[in-house]
N, C-alpha and C positions, 0 to 999 in steps of 0.2 A: 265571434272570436272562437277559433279550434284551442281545444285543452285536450291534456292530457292528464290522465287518472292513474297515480304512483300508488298503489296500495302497500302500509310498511314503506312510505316512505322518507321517513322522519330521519334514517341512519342507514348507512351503509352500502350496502348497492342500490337499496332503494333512493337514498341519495344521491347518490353519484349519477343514479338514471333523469332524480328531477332537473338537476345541472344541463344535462346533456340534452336533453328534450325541449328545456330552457333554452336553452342556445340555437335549438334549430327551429323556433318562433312559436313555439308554444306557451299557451298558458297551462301552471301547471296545479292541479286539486290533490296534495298535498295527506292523502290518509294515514292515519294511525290510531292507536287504540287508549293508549294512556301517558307517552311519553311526551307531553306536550311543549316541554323545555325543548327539545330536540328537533321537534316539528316546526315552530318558530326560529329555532338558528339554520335549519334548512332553506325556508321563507327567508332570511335577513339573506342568504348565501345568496338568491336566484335575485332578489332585486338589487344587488351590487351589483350584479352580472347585468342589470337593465330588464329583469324579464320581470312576468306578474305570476304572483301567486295566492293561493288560498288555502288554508287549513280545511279539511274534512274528516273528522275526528268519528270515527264508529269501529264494531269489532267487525271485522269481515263474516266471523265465523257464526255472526248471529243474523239470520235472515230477515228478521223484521226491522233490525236497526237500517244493517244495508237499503232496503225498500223506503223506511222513511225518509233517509238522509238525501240520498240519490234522490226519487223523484219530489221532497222538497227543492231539493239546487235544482232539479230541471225548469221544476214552475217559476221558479226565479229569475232563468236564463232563459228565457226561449227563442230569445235572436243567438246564444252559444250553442254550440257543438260538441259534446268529447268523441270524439276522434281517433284518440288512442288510449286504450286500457294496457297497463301494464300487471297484471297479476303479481304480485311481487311477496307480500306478506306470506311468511312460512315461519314455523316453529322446529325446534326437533325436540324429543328429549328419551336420549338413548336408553336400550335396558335389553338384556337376552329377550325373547322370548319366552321362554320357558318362566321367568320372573316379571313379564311385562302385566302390569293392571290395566284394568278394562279404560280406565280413564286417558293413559300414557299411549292407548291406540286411539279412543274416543277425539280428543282435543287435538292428535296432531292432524284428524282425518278431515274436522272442519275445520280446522282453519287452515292447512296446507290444499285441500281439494276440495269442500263442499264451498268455501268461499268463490271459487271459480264460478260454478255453477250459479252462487247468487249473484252476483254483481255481473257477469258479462251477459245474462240473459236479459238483464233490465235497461243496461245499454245498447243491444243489438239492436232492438226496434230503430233507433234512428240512424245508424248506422247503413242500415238495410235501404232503407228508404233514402239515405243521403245518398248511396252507391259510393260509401268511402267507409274505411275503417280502416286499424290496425291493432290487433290483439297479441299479446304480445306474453307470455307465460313465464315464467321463471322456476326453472324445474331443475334436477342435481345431477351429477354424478353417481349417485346415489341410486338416482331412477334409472338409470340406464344399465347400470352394473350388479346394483348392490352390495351392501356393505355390513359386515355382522354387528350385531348389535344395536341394526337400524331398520327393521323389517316395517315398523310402522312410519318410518321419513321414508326410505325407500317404497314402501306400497302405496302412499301417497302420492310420490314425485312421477311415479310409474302409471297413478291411474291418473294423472295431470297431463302427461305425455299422448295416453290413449283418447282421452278428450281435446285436446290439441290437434289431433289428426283427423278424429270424426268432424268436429265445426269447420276446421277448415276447407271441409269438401261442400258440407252444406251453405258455406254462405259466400263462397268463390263466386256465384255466376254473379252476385250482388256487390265486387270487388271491395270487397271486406276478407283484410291475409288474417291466418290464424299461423303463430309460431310460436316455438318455444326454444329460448336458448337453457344451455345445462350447465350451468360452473360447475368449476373441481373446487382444490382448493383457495377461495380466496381471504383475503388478511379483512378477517370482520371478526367482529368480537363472537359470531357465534361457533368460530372455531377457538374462541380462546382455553376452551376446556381440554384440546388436544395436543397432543404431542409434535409441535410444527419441526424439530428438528428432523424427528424420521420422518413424517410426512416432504419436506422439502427432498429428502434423498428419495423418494418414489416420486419425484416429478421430474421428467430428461430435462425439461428447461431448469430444475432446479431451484424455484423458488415460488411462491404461492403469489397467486394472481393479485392483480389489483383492480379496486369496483371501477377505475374507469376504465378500466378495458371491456370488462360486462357492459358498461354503460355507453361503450362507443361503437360495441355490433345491436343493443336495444337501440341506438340511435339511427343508426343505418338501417333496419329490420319498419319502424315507423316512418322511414320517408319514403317519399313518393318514386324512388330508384329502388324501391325493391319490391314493387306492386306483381312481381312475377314470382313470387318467393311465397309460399304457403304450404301450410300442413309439415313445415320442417321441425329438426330438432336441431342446433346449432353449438355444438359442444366448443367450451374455451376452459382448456385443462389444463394447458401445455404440456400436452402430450402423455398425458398421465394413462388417458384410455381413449384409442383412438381405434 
């Protein structure tokens, strides 16, 4: 059976990605960190829908946990395949610089980027050897422009970006795509701390995205019609910054 790996997938575009991945025949491993109410009505969501799922509960941003968990579920599965990694889990948590503490750059670094690093290395192996893959990154607006007040979510989503482009060259001859799409703004609770009125008038479509439309270029970016597509950046702002 191919699966696919939602990290932060419990809510929000991470949700919306498990739905949609669900629907185009995958099974789907279900990660998050401690919100486990939210990860089980995910799970209840994808088996209405007909598909299968499983919880995989660890923090991305702790390298030993990552390593247990993963290759415990491999030794478990080894007639399964995951297939598709979605890098997904990100934090922000804004501040000037000039007032930012050592920890407010620390925590957004691994769990926005050093998580990258654990998790899609421990999967690559079989990947490689399957001569199938799709990596799939979840990186901002933010990394592509930046944004004041966000030097440490921008320098993260920015060094997410740079890592998206280097793997993608090194594991092409072995038709394993490496991409990254970039939301603007979309309607998730981790913009609820902002001001969406003016944010809506700096967007020409005029109104802040929704996680299935992230969820439905991750879904096209994972199938097998887009095996020509690697080392991109895939921005859905509506037109915010193009």
């Amino acid at each position: 059976m191919k699966y696919a790996l939602v990290t932060g997938g419990s809510r929000g575009i991470g949700r919306a990605i498990c739905l949609e991945l669900s629907k185009s025949g995958y099974a789907i491993l279900i990660n998050y960190v401690s919100n486990q109410e939210a990860a089980e009505s995910t799970k209840k969501l994808i088996e209405e829908q007909g598909g299968v799922a499983e919880l995989m509960p660890f923090d991305v941003a702790d390298s030993k946990a990552v390593d247990k968990i993963i290759t415990a579920w491999l030794d478990e599965h080894s007639d399964d395949f995951i297939a598709v990694l979605v890098n997904n889990a990100g934090i922000r948590k804004d501040a000037l610089m000039v007032f930012m503490q050592d920890e407010e750059w620390n925590n957004i670094m691994r769990t926005n980027l050093d998580s990258f690093f654990y998790i899609t290395r421990r999967l690559l192996k079989d990947m490689l050897s399957k001569r199938f893959g799709r990596i799939i990154n979840i990186v901002s607006l933010s990394g592509l422009k930046g944004l004041p007040g966000q030097t440490n979510y921008s320098a993260s989503k920015a060094g997410l970006i740079g890592g998206t482009k280097s793997l993608a060259q090194e594991v092409a001859p072995r038709k394993v795509t490496v991409n990254a799409v970039a939301p603007g703004f979309i309607d998730t609770d981790m913009i609820e701390d902002m001001d969406q009125a003016t944010i809506k008038k700096m967007i020409p479509i005029g109104r802040l995205g929704k996680t299935e439309e992230v969820a439905a270029l991750v879904g096209f970016l994972a199938s097998e019609k887009a095996e020509y597509i690697t080392g991109e950046v895939i921005s859905i702002n509506g037109g915010l910054y193009t």
